[in-house]
C-alpha positions in Angstrom: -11.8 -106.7 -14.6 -12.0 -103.6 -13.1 -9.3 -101.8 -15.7 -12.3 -102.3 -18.1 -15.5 -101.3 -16.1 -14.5 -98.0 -14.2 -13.6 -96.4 -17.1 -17.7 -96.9 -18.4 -18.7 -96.3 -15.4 -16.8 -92.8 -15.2 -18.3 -92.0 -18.7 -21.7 -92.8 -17.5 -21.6 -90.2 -14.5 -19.8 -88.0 -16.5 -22.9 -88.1 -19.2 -25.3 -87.9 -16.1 -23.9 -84.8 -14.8 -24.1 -82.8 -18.5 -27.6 -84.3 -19.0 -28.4 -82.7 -15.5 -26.2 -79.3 -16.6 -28.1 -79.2 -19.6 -31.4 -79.5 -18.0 -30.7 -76.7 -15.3 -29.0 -74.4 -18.3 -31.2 -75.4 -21.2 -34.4 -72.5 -21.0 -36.7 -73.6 -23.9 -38.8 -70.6 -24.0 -35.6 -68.8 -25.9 -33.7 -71.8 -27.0 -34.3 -74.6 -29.9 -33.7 -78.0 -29.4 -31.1 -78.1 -31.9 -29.5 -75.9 -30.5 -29.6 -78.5 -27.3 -28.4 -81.2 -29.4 -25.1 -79.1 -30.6 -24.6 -78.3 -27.1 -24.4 -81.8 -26.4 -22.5 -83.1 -29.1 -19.7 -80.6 -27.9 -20.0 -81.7 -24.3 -19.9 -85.3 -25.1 -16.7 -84.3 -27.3 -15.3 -81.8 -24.6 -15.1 -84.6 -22.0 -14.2 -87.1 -23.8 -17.2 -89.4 -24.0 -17.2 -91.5 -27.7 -19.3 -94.4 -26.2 -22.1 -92.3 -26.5 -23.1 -90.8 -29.6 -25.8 -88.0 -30.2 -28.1 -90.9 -32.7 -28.1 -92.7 -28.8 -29.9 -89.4 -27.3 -33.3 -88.3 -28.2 -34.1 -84.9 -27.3 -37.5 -83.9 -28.2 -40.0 -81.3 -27.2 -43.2 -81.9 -25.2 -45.9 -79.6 -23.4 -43.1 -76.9 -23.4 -40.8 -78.6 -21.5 -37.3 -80.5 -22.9 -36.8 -84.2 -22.8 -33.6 -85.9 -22.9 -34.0 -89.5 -23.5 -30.1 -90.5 -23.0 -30.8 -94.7 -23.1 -28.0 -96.9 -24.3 -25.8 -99.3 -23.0 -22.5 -100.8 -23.6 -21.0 -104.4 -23.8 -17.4 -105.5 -23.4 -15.9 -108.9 -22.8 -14.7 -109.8 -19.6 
């Protein structure tokens, strides 16, 4: 059981911590948020994430602040 949930659950924290890097890099005075999303997509790619896909990740812009709405889950059978 656990050769099929630590790999997910690596891929989870490893989405975590580019949501976070994205959040502490992303400065939305100078940047779009297309430009977020493509940043994203290449991270996802980069590190080997393909459970998640950028149509499961809004990004959106509100009261000049970024949100990343990263909600999705993922079912296997045990």
């Amino acid at each position: 059981m656990a050769l099929l949930v630590v790999p997910s659950y690596m891929e989870l924290q490893t989405g975590k911590d580019l949501f976070k890097q994205a959040a502490g890099e992303y400065d939305p005075r100078c940047e779009s948020v297309g430009g977020l999303r493509v940043w994203l997509v290449k991270s996802l790619n980069n590190n080997q994430i393909y459970d998640t896909s950028i149509d499961d990740i809004e990004v959106n812009r509100e009261s000049g602040a970024i949100v990343i709405d990263a909600n999705y889950e993922k079912r296997f059978p045990v």
